[in-house]
C-alpha positions in Angstrom: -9.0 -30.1 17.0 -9.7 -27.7 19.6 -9.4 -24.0 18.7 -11.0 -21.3 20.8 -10.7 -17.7 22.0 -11.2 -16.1 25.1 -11.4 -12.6 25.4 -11.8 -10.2 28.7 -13.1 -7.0 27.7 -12.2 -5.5 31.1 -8.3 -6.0 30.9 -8.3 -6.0 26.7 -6.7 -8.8 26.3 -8.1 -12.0 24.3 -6.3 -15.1 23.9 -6.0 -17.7 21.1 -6.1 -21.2 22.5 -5.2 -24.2 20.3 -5.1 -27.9 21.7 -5.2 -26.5 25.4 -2.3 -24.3 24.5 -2.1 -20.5 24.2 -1.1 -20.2 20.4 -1.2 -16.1 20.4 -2.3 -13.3 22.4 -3.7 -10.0 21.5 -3.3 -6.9 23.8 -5.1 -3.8 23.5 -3.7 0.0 25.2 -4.6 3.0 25.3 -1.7 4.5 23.5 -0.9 4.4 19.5 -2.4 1.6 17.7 -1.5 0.2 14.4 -3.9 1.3 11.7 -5.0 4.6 13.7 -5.9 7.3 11.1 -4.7 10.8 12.4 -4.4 14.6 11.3 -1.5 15.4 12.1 1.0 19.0 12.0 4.6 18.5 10.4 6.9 19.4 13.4 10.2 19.4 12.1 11.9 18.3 8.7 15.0 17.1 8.7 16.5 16.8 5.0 19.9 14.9 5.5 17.7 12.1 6.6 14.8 12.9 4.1 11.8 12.3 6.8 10.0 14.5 9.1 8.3 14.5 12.7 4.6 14.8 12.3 2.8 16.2 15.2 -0.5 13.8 16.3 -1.6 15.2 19.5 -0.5 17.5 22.1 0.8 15.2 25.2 2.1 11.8 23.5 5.5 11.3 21.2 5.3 12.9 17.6 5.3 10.2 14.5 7.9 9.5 12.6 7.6 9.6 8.0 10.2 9.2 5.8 10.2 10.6 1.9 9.3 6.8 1.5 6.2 6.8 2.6 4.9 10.1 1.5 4.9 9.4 -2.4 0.8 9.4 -2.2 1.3 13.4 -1.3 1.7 14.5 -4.8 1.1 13.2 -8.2 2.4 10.2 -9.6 4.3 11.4 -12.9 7.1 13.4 -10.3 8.3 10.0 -9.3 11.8 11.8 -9.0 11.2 13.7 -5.9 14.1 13.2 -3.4 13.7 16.0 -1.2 11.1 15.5 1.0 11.1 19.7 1.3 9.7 19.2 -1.8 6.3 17.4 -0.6 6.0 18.7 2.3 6.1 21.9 4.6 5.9 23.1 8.2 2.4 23.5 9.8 1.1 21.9 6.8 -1.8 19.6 7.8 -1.1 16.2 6.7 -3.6 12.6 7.1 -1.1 9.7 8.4 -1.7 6.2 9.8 0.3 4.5 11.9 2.3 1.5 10.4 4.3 1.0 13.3 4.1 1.2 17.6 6.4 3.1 19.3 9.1 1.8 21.1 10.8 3.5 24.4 12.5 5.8 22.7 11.2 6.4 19.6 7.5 7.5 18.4 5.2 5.9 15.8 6.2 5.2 11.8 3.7 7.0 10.0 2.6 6.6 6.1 0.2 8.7 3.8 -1.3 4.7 1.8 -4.1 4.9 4.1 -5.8 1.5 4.2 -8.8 0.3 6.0 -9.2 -3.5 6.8 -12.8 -5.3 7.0 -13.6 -8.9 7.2 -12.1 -10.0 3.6 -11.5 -6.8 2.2 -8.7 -4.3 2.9 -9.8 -0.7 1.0 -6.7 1.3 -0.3 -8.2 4.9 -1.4 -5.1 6.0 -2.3 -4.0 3.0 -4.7 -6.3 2.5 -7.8 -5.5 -1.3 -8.1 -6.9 -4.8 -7.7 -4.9 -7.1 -4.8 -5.8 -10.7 -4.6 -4.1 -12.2 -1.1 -0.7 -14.1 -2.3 -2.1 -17.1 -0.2 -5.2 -17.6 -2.6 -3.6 -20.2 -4.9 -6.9 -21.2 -6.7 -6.5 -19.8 -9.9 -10.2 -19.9 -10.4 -10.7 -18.4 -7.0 -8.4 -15.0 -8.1 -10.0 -14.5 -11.3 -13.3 -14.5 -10.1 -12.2 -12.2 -7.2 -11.0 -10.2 -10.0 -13.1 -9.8 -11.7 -15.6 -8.8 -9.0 -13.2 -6.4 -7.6 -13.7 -4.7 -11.3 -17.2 -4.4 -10.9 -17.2 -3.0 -7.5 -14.2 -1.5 -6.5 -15.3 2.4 -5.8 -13.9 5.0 -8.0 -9.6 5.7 -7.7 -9.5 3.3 -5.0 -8.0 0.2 -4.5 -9.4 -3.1 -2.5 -7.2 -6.0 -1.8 -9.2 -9.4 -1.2 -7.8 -11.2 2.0 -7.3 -15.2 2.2 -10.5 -15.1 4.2 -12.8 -13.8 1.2 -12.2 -17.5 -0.5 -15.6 -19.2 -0.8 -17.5 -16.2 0.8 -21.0 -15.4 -1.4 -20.2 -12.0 -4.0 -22.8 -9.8 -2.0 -21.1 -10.4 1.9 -18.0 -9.1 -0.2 -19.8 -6.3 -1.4 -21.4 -5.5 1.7 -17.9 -5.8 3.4 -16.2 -3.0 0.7 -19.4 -0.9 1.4 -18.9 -0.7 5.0 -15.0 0.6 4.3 -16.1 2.6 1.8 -18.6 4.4 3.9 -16.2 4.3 6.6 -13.6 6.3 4.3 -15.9 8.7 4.1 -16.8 9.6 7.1 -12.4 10.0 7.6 -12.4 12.1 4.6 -15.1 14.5 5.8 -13.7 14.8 9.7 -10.0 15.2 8.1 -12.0 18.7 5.9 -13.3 20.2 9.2 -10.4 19.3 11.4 -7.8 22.1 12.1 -4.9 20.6 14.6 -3.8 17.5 15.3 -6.4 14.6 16.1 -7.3 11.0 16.0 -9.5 10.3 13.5 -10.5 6.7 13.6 -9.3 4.3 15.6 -10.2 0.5 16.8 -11.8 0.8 19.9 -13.2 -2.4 20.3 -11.1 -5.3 21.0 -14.0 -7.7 20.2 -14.0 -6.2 16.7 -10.4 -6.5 16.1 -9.6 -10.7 17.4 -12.7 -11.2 15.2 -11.8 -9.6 12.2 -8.3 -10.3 12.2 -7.8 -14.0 13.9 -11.3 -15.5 13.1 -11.6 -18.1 11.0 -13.3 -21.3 10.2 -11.0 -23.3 12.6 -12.6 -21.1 15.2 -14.7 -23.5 17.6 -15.5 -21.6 20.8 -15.5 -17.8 21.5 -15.6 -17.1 25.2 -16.4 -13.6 27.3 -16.6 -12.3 30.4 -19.4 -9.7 29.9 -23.0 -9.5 28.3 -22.0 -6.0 26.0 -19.5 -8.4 24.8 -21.3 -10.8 24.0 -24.1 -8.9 22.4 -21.2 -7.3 20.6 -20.2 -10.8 19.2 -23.3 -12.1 17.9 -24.4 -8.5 16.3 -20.6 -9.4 14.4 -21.4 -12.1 13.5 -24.7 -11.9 12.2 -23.8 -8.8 10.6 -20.8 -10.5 8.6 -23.3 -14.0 7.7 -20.7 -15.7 9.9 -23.2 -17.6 12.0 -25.1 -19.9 9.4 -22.1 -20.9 7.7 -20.6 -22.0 11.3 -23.3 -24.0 12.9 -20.9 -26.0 14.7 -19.7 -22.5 16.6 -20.5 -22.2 19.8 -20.6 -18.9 22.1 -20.4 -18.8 25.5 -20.4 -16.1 28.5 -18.1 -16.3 31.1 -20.3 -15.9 34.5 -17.9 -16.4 37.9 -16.2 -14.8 40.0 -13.2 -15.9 39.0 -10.8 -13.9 36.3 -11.6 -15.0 32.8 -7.6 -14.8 32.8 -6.7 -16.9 35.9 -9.4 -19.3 35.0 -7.6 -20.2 31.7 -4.4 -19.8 33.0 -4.1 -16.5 30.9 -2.4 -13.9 33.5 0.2 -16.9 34.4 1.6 -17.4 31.0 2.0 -13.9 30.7 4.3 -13.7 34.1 6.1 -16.6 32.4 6.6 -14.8 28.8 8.3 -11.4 31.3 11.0 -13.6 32.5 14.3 -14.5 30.5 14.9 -18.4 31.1 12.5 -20.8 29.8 12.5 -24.4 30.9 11.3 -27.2 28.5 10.4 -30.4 30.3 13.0 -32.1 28.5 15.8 -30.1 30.5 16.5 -28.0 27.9 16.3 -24.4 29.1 16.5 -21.1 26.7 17.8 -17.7 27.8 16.1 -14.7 25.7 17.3 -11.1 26.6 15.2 -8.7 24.3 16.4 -5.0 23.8 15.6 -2.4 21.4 18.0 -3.6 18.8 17.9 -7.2 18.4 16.8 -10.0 20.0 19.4 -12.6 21.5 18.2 -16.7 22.4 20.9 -18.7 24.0 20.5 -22.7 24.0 21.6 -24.9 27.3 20.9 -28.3 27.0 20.7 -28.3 31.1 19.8 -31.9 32.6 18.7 -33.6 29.1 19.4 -36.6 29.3 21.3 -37.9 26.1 25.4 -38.2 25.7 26.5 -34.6 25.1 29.3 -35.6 22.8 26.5 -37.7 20.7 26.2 -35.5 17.6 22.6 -37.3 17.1 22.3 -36.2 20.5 23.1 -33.0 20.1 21.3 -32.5 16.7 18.4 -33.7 19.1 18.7 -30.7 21.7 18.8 -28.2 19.2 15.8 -29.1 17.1 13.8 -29.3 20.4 15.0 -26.3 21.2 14.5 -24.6 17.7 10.5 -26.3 18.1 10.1 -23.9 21.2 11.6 -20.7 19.8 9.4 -21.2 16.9 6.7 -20.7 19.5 8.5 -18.4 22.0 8.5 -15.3 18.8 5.1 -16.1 18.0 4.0 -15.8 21.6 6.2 -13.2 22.5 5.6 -11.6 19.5 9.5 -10.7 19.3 10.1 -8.2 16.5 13.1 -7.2 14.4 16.4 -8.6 14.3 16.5 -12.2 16.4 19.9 -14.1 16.6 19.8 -17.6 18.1 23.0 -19.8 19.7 22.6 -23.2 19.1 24.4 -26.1 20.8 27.9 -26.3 18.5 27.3 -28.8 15.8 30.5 -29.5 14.1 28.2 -31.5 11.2 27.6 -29.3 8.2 24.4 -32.0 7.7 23.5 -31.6 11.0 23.5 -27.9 10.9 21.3 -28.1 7.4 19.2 -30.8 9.4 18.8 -27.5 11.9 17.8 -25.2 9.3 15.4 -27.0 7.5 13.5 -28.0 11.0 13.6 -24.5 12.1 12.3 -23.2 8.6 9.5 -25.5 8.9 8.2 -24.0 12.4 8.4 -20.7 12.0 6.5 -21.4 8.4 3.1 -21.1 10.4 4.3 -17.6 12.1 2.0 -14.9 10.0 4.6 -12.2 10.4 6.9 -14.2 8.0 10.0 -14.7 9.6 13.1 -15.5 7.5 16.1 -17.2 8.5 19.0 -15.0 6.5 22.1 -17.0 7.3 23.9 -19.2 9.7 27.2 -17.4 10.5 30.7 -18.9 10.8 30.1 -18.5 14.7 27.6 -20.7 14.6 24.6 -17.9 15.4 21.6 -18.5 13.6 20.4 -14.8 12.1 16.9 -14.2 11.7 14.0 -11.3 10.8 10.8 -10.8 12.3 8.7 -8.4 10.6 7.3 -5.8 13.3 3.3 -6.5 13.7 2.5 -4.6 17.1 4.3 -4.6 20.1 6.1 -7.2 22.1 5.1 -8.7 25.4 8.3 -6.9 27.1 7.3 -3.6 25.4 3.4 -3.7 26.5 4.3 -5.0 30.6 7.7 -3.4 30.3 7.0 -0.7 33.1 5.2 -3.0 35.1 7.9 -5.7 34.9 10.5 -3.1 36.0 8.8 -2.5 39.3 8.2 -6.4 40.0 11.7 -6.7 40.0 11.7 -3.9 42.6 9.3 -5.4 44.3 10.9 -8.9 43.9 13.8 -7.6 45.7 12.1 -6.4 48.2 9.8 -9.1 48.6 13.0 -11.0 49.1 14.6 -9.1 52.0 11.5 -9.2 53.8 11.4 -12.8 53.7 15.3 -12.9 54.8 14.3 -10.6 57.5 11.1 -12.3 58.8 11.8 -15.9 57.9 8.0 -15.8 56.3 6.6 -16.5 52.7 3.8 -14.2 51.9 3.8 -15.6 48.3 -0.3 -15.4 48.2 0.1 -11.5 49.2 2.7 -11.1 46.1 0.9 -12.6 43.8 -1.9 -10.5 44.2 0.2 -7.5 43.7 1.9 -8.7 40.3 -1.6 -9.3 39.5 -2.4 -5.4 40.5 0.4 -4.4 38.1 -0.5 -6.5 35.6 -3.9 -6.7 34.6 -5.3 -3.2 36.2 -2.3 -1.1 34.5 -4.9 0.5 32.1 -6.6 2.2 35.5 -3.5 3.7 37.0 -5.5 7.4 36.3 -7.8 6.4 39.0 -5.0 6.4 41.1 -4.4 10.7 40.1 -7.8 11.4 41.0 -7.5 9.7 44.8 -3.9 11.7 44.9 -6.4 15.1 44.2 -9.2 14.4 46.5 -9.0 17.7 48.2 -9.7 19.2 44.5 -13.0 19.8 43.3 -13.0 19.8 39.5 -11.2 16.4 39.0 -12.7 15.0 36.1 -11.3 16.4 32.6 -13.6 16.0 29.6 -13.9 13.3 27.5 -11.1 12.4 25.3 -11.5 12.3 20.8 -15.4 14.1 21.8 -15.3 14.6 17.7 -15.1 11.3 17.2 -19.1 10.0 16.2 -20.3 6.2 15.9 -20.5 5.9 12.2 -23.9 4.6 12.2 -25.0 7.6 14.2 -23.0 9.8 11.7 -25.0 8.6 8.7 -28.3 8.0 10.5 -28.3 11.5 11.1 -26.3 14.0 8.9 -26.7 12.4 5.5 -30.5 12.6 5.8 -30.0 15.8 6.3 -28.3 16.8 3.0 -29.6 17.9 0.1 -28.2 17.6 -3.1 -29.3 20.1 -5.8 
């Protein structure tokens, strides 16, 4: 059992291959993240509604809180509050994180729980309790995790243990809540000296996020296209004691002058997940049309080759079908409300058969989805809880002018009677993968200008080990 990850630090984007086959992937941008910390300005406050628009910089959308998701503003005995007027004010400067991307038309869903996520620890200074991960079923296991959480957890604050912390030694646990403690610090001492509205922390490194959040001991292979990369992988790993329990793992650099993404068939799979209709080699084919609402997946059993008005037949197509939806979310990382047209089964076994098949492949999705009902119609109703944004919603722009260029792709062709499908490809490619560079593009527009390069962005932002090499030494305490 194969499982690897490729990651290209140019285009941020790492894939999670599993038996040859692309099992997730995991995009970064440069716009609002999930788990950014920020000091944000309340905007507006709108009490029918009971939330408020939170001001986190001066270009982008403003965040989103409801009274929900403030209650760590005041103090826990005035758990009757149900005016968020009451917790909060205008101009008042207020420390969020993100919970939630934005969408098209709406901005980011804020929330005052701050959390910090390490390696098998996720620090909660806000929430004076001890978590242990639901998946941790070893009742040994939890009470020793327990117990140590007791014995180290830092003062009011909370830790939860992740599944990943099972079998790990006591002191790479402690090291791992030291690091997010020490990390919480240096939040809580930028949030003191910072007036208006700013990112304080942030992920920047894709190569610290896939590992943190997608490795584990199934991991076999981690592959890169560049040496900073690299180095940034093995100072991880070492760092986390990751190596010597993993001699079997093996990390490689990708040298060639061929795309990382090309090369593993990355940027091809991505062009596939853009486009509606997906064609099973079985003949089945599935329709998915995503919009901000829902999600609808319509099921044609197209050339398969069984007797259509064979229920086993049909029972057949639809369970094939439901086996690639299962994978089509995950992939697609479709979020929200997802409703799904079978092929009509008039069996009420048959339809149970459905469920229970589909239950059991969408059991290995970790954003949980859950299959609410199957209506009279037919339509299989289904949640997805929101865990970043979908493919459509990262390459939407980009998808909208390859259709425009699709088009006119086409009437060239009709025009010329020529096929320049080399020459097109290369431009999806353009739009695709070098998206993140379209400023570079501003700056040719401006040549005539002298002054063309603006300051660096977040210049408060300091490398935490930098921070405390420098200022902490520097204090005294009397």
């Amino acid at each position: 059992m194969v499982k690897k990850i490729i990651i290209s630090q140019l285009n941020n984007i790492a894939a999670i291959i599993h038996n040859s086959k692309i099992q997730e992937l995991v995009i970064k941008r440069d716009t609002y993240q999930v788990n950014d910390i920020y000091i944000g300005i309340v905007r507006k406050i709108f009490t029918s509604i009971n939330a408020a628009f939170i001001k986190l910089n001066y270009t982008k959308k403003s965040g989103f809180i409801h009274i929900s998701d403030t209650k760590y503003l005041y103090n826990l005995k005035y758990l009757s509050i149900y005016n968020i007027a009451d917790v909060i004010s205008l101009q008042q400067k207020i420390l969020v994180q993100i919970i939630k991307e934005p969408t098209v038309t709406k901005g980011p869903r804020l929330t005052t729980n701050i959390h910090l996520s390490g390696q098998y620890v996720i620090l909660m200074p806000f929430n004076n309790t001890i978590c242990i991960g639901q998946n941790i079923y070893d009742e040994n296991e939890r009470a020793f995790l327990r117990a140590l959480g007791i014995l180290v957890k830092p003062f009011r604050m909370g830790i939860l243990f992740k599944e990943t912390s099972v079998g790990i030694d006591e002191k790479i646990l402690i090291k791992d809540i030291r690091a997010l403690s020490r990390k919480w610090n240096f939040i809580e001492k930028s949030a003191l000296t910072t007036s208006g509205p700013r990112l304080l922390y942030y992920d920047s490194s894709i190569i610290h996020t896939i590992l943190r959040d997608h490795f584990n001991r199934q991991i076999t292979m981690v592959i890169t296209d560049s040496k900073n990369s690299l180095k940034q992988i093995h100072e991880y790993l070492i760092d986390q004691h990751i190596t010597p329990q993993k001699p079997q793992l093996c990390i490689q650099l990708y040298n060639n002058k061929k795309c990382i993404l090309e090369k593993f068939g990355i940027n091809s799979v991505i062009f596939n997940l853009l486009k509606p209709k997906v064609e099973l080699a079985s003949g089945i084919h599935l329709v998915i049309e995503s919009s901000e609402a829902l999600t609808t997946i319509d099921v044609n059993s197209g050339s398969f080759q069984q007797d259509k008005h064979n229920h086993d037949a049909i029972l057949q197509t639809n369970c094939l079908a439901a086996t690639e939806i299962g994978y089509q979310i995950k992939i697609r990382n479709l979020n929200g409300i997802i409703v799904i047209d079978f092929i009509d089964m008039k069996s009420h076994q048959d339809q149970l058969t459905l469920l229970e098949h589909l239950n059991k492949v969408l059991i290995y999705d970790e954003a949980k989805p859950e299959i609410v009902q199957l209506s009279e119609l037919g339509l299989v109703e289904l949640t997805r809880r929101r865990r970043g944004q979908s493919i459509t919603e990262v390459f939407g722009e980009a998808k909208n002018h390859q259709k425009g260029m699709h088009n006119h792709t086409g009437k060239m062709m009709r025009e010329n009677n020529s096929t320049d499908s080399h020459h097109y490809q290369k431009d999806v490619n353009t739009i695709f993968f070098k998206k993140k560079f379209n400023h570079f593009d501003q700056i040719n527009n401006h040549k005539k200008k002298k002054n063309i390069f603006k300051n660096l962005k977040y210049q408060h932002i300091v490398p935490l080990n930098l921070y405390y090499s420098t200022i902490d030494q520097t204090i005294e305490y009397s």
